[in-house]
mmCIF file of the N, C-alpha and C atoms, coordinates in Angstrom:
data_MODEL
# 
_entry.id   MODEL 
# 
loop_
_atom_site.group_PDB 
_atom_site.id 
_atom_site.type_symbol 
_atom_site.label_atom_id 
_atom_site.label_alt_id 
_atom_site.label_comp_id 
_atom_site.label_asym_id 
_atom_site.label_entity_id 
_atom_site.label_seq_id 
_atom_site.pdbx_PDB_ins_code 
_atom_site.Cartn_x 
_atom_site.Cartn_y 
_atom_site.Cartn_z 
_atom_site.occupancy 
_atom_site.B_iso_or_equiv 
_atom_site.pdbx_formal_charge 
_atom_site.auth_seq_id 
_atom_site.auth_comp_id 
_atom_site.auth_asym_id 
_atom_site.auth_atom_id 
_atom_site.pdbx_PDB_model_num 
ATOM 1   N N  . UNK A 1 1  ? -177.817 -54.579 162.665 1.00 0.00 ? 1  UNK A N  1 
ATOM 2   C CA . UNK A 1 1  ? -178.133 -53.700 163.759 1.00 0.00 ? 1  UNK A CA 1 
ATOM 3   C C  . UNK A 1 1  ? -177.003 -53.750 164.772 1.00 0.00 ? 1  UNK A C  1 
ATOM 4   N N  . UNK A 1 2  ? -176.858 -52.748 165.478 1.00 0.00 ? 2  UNK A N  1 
ATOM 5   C CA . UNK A 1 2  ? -175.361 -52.541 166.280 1.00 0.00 ? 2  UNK A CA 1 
ATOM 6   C C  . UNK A 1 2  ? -176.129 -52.097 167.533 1.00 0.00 ? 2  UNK A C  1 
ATOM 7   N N  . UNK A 1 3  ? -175.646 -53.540 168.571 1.00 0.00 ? 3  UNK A N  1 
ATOM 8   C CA . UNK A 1 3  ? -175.863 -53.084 169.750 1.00 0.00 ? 3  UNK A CA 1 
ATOM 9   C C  . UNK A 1 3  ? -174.564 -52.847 170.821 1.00 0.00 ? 3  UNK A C  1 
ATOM 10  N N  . UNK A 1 4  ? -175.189 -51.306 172.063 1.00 0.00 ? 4  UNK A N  1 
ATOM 11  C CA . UNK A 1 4  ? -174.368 -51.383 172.610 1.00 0.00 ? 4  UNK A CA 1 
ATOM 12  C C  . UNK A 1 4  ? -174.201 -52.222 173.820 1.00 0.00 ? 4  UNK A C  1 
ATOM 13  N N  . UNK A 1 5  ? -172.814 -52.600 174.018 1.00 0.00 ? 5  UNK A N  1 
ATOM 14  C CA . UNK A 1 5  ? -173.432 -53.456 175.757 1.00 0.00 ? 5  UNK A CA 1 
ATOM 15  C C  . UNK A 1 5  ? -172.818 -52.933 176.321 1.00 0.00 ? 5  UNK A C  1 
ATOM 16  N N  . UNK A 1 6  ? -173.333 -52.632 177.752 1.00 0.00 ? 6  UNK A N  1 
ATOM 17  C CA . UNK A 1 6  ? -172.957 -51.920 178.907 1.00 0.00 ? 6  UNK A CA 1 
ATOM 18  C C  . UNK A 1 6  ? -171.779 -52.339 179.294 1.00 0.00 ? 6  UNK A C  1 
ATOM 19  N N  . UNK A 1 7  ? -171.000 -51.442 179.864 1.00 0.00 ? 7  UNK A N  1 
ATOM 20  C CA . UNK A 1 7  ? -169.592 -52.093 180.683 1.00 0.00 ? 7  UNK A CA 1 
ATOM 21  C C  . UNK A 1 7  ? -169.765 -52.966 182.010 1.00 0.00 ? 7  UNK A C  1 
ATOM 22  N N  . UNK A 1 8  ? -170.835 -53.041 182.460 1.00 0.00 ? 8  UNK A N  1 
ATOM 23  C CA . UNK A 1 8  ? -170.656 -53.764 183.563 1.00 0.00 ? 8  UNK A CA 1 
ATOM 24  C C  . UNK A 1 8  ? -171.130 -55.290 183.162 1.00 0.00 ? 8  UNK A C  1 
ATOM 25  N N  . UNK A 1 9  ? -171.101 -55.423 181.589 1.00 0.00 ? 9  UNK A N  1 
ATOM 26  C CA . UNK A 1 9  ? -171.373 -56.869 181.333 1.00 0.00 ? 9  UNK A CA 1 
ATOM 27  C C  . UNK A 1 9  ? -170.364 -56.852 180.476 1.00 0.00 ? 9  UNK A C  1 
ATOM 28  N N  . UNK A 1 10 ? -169.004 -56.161 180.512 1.00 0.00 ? 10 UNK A N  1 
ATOM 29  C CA . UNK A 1 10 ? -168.031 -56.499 179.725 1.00 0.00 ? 10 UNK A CA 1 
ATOM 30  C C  . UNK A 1 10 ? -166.583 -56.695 181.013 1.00 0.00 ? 10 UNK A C  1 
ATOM 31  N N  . UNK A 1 11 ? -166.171 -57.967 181.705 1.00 0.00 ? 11 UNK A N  1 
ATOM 32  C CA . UNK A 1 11 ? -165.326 -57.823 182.331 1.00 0.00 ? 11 UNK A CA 1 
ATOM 33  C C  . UNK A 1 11 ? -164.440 -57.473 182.305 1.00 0.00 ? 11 UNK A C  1 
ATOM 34  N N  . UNK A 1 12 ? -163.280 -56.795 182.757 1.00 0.00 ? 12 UNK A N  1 
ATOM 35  C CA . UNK A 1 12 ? -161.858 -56.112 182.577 1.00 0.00 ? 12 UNK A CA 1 
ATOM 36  C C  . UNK A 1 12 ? -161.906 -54.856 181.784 1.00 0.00 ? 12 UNK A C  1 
ATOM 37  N N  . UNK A 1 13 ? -163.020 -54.634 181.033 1.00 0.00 ? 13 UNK A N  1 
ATOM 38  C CA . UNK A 1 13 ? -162.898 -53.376 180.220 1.00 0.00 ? 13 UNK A CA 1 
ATOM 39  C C  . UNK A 1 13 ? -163.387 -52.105 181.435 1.00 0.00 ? 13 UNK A C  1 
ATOM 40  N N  . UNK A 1 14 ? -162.506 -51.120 180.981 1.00 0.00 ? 14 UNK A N  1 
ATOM 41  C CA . UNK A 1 14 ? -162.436 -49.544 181.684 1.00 0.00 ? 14 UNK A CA 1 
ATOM 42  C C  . UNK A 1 14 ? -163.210 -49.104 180.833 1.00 0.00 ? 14 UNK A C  1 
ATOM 43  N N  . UNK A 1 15 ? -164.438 -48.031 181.429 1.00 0.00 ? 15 UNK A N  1 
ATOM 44  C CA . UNK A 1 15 ? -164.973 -46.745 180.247 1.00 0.00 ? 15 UNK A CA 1 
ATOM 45  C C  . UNK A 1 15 ? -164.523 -45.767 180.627 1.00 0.00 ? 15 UNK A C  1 
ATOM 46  N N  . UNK A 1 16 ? -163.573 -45.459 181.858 1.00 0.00 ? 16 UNK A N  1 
ATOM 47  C CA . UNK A 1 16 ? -163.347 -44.637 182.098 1.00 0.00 ? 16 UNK A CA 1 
ATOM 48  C C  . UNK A 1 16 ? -162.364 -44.169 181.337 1.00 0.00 ? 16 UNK A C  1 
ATOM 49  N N  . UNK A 1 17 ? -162.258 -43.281 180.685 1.00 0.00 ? 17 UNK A N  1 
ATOM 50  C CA . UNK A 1 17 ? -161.285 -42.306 179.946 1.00 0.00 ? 17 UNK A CA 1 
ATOM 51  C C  . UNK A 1 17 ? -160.333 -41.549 180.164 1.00 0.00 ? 17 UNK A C  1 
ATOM 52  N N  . UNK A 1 18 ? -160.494 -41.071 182.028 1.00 0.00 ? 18 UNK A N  1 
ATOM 53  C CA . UNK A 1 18 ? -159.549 -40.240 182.384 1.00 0.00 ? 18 UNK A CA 1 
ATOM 54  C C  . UNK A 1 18 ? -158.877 -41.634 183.712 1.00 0.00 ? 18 UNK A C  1 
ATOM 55  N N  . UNK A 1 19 ? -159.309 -42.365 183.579 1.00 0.00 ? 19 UNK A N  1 
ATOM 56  C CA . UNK A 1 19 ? -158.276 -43.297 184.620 1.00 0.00 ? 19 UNK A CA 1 
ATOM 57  C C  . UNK A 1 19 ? -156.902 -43.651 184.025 1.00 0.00 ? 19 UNK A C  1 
ATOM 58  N N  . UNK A 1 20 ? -156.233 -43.530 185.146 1.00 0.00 ? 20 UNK A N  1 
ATOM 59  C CA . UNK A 1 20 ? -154.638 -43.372 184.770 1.00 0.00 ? 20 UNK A CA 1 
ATOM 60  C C  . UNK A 1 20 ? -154.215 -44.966 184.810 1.00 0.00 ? 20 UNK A C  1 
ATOM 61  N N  . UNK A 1 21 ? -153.535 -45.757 183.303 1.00 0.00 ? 21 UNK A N  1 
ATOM 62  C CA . UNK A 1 21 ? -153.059 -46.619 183.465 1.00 0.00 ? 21 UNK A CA 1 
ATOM 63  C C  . UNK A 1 21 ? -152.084 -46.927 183.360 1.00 0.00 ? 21 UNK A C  1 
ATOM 64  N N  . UNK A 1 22 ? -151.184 -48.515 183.823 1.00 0.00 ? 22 UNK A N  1 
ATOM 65  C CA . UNK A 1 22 ? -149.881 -48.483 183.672 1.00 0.00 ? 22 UNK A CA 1 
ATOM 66  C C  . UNK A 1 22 ? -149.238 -47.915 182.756 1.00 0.00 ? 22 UNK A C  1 
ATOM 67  N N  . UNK A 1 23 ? -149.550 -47.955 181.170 1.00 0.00 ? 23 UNK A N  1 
ATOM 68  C CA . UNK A 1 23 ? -148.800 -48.090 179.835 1.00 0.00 ? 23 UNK A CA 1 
ATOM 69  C C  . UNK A 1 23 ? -149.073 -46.012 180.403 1.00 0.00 ? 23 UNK A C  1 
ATOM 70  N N  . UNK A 1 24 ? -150.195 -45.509 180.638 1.00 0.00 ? 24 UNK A N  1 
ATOM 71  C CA . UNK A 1 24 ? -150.028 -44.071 181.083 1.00 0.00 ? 24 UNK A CA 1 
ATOM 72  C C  . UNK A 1 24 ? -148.691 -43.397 181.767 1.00 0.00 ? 24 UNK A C  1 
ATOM 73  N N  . UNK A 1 25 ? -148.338 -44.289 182.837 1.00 0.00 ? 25 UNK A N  1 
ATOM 74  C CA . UNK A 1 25 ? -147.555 -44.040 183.678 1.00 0.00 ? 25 UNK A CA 1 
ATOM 75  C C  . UNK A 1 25 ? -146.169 -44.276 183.340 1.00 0.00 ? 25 UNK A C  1 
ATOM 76  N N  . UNK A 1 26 ? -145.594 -45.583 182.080 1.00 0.00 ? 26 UNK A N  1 
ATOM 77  C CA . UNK A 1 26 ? -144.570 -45.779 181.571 1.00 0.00 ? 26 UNK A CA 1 
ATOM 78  C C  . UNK A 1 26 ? -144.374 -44.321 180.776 1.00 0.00 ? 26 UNK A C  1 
ATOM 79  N N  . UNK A 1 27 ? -145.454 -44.009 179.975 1.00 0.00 ? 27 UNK A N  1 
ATOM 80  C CA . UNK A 1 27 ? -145.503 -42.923 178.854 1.00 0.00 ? 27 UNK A CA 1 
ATOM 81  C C  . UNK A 1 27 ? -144.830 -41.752 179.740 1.00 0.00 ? 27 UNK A C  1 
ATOM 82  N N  . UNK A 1 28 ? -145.512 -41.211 180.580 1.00 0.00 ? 28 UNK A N  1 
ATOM 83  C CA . UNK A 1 28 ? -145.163 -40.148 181.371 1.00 0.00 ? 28 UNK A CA 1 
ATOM 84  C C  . UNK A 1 28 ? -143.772 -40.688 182.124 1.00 0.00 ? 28 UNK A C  1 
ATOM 85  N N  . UNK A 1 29 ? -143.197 -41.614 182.710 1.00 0.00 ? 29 UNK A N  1 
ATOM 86  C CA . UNK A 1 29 ? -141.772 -41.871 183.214 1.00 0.00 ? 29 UNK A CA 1 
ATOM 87  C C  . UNK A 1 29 ? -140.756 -41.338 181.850 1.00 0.00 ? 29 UNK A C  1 
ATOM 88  N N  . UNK A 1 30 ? -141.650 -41.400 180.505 1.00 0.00 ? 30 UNK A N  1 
ATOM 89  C CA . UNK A 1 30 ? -140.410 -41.347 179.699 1.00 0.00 ? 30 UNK A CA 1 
ATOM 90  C C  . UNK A 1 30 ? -140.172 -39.530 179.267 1.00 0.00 ? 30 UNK A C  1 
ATOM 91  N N  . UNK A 1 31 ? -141.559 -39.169 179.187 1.00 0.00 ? 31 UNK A N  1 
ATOM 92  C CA . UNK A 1 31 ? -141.519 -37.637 179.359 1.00 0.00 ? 31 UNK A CA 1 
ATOM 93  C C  . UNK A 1 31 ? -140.532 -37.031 180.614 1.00 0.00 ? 31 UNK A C  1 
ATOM 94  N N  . UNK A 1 32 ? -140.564 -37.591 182.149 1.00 0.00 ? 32 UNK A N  1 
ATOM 95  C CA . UNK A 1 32 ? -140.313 -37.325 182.981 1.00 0.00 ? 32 UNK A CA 1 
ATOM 96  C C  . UNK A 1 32 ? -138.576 -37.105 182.825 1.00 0.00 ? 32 UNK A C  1 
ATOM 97  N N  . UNK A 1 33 ? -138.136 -38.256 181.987 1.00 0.00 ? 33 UNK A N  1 
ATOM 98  C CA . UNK A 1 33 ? -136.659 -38.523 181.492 1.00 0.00 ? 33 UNK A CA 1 
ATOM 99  C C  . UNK A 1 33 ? -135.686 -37.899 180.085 1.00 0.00 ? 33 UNK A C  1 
ATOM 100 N N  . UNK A 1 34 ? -137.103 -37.299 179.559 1.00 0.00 ? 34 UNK A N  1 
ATOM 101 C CA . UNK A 1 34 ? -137.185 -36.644 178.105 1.00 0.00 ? 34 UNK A CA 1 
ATOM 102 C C  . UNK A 1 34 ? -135.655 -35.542 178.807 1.00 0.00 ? 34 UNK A C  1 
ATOM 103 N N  . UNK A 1 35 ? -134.738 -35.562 177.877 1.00 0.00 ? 35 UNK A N  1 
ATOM 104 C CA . UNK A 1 35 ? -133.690 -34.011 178.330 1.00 0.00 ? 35 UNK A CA 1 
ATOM 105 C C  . UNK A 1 35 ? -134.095 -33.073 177.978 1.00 0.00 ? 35 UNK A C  1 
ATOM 106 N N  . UNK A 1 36 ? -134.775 -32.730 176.605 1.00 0.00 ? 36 UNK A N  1 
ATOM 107 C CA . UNK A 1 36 ? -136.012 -31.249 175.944 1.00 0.00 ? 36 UNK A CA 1 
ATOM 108 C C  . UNK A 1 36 ? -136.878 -31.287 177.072 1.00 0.00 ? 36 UNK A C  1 
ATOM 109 N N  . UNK A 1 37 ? -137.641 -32.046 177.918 1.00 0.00 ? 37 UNK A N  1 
ATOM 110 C CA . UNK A 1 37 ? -138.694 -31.417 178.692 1.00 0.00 ? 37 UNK A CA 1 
ATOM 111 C C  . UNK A 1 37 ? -138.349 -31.254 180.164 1.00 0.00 ? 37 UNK A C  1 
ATOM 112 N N  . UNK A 1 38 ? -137.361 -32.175 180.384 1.00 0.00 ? 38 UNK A N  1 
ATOM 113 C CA . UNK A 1 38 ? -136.523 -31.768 181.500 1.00 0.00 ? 38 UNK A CA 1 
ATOM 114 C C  . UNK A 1 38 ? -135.479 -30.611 181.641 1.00 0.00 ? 38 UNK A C  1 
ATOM 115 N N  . UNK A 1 39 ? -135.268 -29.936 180.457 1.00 0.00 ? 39 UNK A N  1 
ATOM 116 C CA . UNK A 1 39 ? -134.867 -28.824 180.503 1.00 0.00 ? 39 UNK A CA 1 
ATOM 117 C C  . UNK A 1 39 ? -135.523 -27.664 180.584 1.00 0.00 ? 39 UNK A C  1 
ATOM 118 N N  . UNK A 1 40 ? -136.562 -27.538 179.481 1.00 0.00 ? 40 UNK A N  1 
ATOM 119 C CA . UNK A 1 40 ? -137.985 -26.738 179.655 1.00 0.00 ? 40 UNK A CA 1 
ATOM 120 C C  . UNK A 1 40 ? -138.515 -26.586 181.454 1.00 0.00 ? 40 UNK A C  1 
ATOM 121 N N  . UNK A 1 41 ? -138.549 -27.845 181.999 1.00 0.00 ? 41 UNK A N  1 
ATOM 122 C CA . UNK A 1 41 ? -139.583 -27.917 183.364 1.00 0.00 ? 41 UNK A CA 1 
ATOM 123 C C  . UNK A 1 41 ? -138.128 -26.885 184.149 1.00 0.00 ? 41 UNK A C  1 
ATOM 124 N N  . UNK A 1 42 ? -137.104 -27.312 184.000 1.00 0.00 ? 42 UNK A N  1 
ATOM 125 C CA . UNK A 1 42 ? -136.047 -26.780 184.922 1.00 0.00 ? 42 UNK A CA 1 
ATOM 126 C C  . UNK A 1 42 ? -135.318 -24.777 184.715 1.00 0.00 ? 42 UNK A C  1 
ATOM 127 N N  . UNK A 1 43 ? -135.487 -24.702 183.469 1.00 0.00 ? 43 UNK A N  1 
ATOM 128 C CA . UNK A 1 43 ? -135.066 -23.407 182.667 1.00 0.00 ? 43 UNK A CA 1 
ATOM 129 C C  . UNK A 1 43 ? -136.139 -22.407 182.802 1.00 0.00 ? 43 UNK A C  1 
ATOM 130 N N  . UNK A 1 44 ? -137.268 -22.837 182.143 1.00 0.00 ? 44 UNK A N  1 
ATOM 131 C CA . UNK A 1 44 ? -138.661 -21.915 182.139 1.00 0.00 ? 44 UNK A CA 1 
ATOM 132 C C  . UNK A 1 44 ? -138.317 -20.804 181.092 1.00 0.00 ? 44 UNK A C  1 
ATOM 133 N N  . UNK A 1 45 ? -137.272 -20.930 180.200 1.00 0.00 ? 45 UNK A N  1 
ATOM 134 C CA . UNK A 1 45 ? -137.130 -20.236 179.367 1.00 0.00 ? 45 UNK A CA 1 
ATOM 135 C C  . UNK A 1 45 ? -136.128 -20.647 178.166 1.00 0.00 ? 45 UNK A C  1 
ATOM 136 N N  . UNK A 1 46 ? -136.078 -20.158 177.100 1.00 0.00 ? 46 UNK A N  1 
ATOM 137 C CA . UNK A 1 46 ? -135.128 -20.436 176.144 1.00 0.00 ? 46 UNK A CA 1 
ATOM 138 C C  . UNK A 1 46 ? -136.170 -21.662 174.514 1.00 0.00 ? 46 UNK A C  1 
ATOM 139 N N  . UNK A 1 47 ? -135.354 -22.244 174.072 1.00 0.00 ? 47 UNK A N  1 
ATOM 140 C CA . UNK A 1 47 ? -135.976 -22.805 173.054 1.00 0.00 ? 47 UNK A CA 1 
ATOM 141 C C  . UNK A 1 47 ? -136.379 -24.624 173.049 1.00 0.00 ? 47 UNK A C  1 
ATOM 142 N N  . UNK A 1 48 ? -135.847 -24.537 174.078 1.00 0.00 ? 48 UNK A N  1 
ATOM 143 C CA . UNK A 1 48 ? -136.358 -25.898 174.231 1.00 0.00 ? 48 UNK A CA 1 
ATOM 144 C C  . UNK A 1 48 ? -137.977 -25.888 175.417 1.00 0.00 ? 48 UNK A C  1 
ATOM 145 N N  . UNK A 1 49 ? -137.895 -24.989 176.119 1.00 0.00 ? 49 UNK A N  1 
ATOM 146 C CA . UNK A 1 49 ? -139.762 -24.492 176.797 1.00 0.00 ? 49 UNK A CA 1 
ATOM 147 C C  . UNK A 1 49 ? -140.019 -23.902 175.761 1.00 0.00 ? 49 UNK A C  1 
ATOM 148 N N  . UNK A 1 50 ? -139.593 -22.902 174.819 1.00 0.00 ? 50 UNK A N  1 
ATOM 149 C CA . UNK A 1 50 ? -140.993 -23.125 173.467 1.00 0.00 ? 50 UNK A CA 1 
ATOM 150 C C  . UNK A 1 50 ? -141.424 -24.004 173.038 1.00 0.00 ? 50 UNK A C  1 
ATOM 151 N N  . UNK A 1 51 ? -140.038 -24.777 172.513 1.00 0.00 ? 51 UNK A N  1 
ATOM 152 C CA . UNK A 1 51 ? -140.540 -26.602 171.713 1.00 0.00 ? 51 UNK A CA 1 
ATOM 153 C C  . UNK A 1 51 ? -141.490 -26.904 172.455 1.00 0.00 ? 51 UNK A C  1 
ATOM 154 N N  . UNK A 1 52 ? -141.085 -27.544 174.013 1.00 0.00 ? 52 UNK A N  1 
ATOM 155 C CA . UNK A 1 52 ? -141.907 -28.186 174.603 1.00 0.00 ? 52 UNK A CA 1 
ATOM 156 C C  . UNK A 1 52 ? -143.163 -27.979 174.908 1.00 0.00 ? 52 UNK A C  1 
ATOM 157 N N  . UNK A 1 53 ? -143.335 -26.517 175.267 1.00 0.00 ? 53 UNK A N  1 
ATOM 158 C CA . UNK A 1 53 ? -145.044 -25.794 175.388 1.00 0.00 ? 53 UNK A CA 1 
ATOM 159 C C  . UNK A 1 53 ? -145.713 -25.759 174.263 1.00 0.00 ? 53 UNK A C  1 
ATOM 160 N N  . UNK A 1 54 ? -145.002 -25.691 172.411 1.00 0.00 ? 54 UNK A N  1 
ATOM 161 C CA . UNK A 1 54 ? -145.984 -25.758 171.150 1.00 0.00 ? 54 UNK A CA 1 
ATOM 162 C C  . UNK A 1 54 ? -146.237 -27.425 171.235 1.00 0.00 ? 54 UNK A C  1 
ATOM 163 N N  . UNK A 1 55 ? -145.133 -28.282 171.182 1.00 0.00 ? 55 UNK A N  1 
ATOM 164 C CA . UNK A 1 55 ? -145.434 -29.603 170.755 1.00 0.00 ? 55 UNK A CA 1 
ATOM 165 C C  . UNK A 1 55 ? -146.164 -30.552 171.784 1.00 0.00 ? 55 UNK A C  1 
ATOM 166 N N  . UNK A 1 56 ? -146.013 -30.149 173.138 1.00 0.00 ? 56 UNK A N  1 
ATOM 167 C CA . UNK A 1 56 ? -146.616 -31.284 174.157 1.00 0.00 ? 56 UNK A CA 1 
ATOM 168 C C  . UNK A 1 56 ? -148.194 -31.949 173.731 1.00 0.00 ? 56 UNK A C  1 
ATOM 169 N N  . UNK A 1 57 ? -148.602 -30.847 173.591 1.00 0.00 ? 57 UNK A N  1 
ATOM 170 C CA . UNK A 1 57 ? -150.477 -31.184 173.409 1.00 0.00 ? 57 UNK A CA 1 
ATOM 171 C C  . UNK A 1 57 ? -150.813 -31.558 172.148 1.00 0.00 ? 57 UNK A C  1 
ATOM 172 N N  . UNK A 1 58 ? -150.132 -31.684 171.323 1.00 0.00 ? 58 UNK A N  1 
ATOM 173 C CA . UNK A 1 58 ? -150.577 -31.793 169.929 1.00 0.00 ? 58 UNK A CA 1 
ATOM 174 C C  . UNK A 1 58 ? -149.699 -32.873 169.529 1.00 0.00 ? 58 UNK A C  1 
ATOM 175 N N  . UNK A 1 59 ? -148.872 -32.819 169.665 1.00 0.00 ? 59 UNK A N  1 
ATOM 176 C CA . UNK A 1 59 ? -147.991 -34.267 168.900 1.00 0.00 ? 59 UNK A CA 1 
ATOM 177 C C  . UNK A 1 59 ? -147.034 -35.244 169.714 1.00 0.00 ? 59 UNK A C  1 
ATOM 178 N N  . UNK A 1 60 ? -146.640 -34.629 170.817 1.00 0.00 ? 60 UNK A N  1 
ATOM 179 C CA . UNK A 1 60 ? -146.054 -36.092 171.847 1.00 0.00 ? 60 UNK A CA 1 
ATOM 180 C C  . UNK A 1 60 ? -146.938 -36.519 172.840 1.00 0.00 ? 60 UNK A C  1 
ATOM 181 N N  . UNK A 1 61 ? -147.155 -37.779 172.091 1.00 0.00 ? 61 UNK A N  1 
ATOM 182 C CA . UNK A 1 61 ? -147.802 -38.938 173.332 1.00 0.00 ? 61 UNK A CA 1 
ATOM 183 C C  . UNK A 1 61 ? -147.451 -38.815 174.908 1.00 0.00 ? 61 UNK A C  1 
ATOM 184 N N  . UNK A 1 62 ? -146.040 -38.651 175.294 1.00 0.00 ? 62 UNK A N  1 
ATOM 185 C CA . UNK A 1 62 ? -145.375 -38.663 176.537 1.00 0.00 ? 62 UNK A CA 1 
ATOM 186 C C  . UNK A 1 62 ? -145.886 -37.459 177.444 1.00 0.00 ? 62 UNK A C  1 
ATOM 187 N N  . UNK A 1 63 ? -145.594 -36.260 176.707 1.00 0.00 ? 63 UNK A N  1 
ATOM 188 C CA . UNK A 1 63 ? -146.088 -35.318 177.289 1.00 0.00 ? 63 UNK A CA 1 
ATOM 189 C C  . UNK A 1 63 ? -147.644 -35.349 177.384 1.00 0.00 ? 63 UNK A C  1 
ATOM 190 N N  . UNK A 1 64 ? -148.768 -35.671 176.679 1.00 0.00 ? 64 UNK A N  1 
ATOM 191 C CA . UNK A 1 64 ? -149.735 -36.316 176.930 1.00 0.00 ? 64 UNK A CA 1 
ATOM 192 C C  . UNK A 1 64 ? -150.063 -36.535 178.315 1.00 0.00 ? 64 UNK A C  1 
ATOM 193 N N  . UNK A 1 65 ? -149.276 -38.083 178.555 1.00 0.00 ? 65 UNK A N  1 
ATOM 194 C CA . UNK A 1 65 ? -149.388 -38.925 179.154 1.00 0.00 ? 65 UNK A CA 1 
ATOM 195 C C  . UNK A 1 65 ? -148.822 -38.084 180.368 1.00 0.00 ? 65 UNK A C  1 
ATOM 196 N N  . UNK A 1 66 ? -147.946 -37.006 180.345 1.00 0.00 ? 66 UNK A N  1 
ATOM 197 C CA . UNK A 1 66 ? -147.209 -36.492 181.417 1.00 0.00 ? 66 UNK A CA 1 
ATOM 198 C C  . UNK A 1 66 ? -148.382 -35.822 182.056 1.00 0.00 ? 66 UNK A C  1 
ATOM 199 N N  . UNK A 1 67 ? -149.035 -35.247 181.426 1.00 0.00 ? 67 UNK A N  1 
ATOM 200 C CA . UNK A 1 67 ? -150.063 -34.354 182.064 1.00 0.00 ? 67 UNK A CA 1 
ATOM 201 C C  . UNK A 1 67 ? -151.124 -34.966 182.648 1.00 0.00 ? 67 UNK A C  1 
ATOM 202 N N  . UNK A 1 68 ? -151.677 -36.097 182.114 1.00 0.00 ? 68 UNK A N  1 
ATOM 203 C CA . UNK A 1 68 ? -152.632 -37.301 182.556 1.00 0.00 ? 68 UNK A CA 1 
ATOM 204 C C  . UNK A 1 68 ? -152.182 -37.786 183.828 1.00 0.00 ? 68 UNK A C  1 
ATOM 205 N N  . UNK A 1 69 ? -151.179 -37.739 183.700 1.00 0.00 ? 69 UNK A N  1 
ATOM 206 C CA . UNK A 1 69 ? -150.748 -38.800 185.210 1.00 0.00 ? 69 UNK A CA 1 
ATOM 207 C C  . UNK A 1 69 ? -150.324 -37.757 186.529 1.00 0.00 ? 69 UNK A C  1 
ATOM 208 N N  . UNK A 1 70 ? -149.439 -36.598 185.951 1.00 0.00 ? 70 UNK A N  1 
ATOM 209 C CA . UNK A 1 70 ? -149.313 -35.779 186.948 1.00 0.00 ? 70 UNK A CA 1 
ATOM 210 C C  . UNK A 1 70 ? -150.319 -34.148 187.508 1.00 0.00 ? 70 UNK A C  1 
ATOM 211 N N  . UNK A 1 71 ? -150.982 -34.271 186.618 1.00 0.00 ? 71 UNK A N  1 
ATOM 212 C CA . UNK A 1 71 ? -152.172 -32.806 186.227 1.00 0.00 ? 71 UNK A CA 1 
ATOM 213 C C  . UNK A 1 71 ? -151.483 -31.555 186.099 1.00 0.00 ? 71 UNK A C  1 
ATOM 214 N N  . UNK A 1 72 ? -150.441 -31.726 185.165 1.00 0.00 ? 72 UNK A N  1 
ATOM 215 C CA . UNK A 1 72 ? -149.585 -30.229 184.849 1.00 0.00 ? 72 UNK A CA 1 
ATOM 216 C C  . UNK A 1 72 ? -148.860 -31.122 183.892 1.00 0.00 ? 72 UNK A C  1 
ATOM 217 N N  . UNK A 1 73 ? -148.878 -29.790 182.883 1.00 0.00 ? 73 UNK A N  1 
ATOM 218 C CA . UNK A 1 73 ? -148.243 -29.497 181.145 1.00 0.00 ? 73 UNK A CA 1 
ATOM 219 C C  . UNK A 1 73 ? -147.000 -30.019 181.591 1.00 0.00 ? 73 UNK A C  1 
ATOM 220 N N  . UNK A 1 74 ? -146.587 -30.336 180.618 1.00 0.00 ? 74 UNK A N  1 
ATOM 221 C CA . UNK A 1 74 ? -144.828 -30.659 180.664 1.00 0.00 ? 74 UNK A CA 1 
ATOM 222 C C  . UNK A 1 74 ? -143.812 -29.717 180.605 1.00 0.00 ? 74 UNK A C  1 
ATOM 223 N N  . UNK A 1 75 ? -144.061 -28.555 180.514 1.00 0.00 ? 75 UNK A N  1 
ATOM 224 C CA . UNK A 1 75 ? -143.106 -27.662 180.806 1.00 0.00 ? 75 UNK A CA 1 
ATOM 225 C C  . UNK A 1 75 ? -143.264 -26.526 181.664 1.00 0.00 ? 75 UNK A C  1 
ATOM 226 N N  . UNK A 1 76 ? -144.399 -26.978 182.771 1.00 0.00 ? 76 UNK A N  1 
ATOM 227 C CA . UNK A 1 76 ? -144.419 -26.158 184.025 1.00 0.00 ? 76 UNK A CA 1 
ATOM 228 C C  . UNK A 1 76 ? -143.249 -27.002 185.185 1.00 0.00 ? 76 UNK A C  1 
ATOM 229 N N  . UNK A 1 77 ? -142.963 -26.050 186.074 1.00 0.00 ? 77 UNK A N  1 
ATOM 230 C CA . UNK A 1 77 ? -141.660 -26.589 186.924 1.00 0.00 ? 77 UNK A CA 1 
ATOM 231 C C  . UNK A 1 77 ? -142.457 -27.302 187.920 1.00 0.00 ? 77 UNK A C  1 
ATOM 232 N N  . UNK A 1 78 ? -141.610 -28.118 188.505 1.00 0.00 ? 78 UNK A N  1 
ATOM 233 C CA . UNK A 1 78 ? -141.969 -29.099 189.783 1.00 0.00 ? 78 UNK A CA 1 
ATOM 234 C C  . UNK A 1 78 ? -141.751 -28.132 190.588 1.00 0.00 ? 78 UNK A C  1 
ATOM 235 N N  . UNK A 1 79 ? -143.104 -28.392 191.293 1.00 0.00 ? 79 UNK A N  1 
ATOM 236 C CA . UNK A 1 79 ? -142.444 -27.626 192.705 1.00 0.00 ? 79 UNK A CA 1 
ATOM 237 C C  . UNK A 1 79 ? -142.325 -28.164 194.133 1.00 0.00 ? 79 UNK A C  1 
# 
């Protein structure tokens, strides 16, 4: 039989899912440094913001993590 136990009788463990953590924040520093998504965020056009707008959500972790930590896609511009 499989029981569940509550998080507040499991110390140090997060259930939260959308809380932003360090290893989050390394992930996204490296997106932030990525030259494909730093070109995309800066250009807003050409083939490296296609790459970056098909592949962010589906297959790089960083960009992931970019959006988790900052609440915008990786190849929208800073403003």
């Amino acid at each position: 039989m499989f029981l569940l136990t509550p998080a507040f009788l499991m110390p140090g463990v997060d259930m939260d899912p959308t809380a932003i953590t360090d290893k989050d924040r390394e992930m996204a520093q490296k997106c932030v440094e990525c030259a494909v998504c730093k070109r995309a965020r800066n250009q807003q056009r050409g083939l490296a913001y296609w790459f970056v707008k098909k592949v962010e959500g589906g297959i790089c972790p960083y960009c992931k993590a970019y959006e988790k930590v900052y609440n915008r896609k990786a190849h929208e511009p800073i403003v």
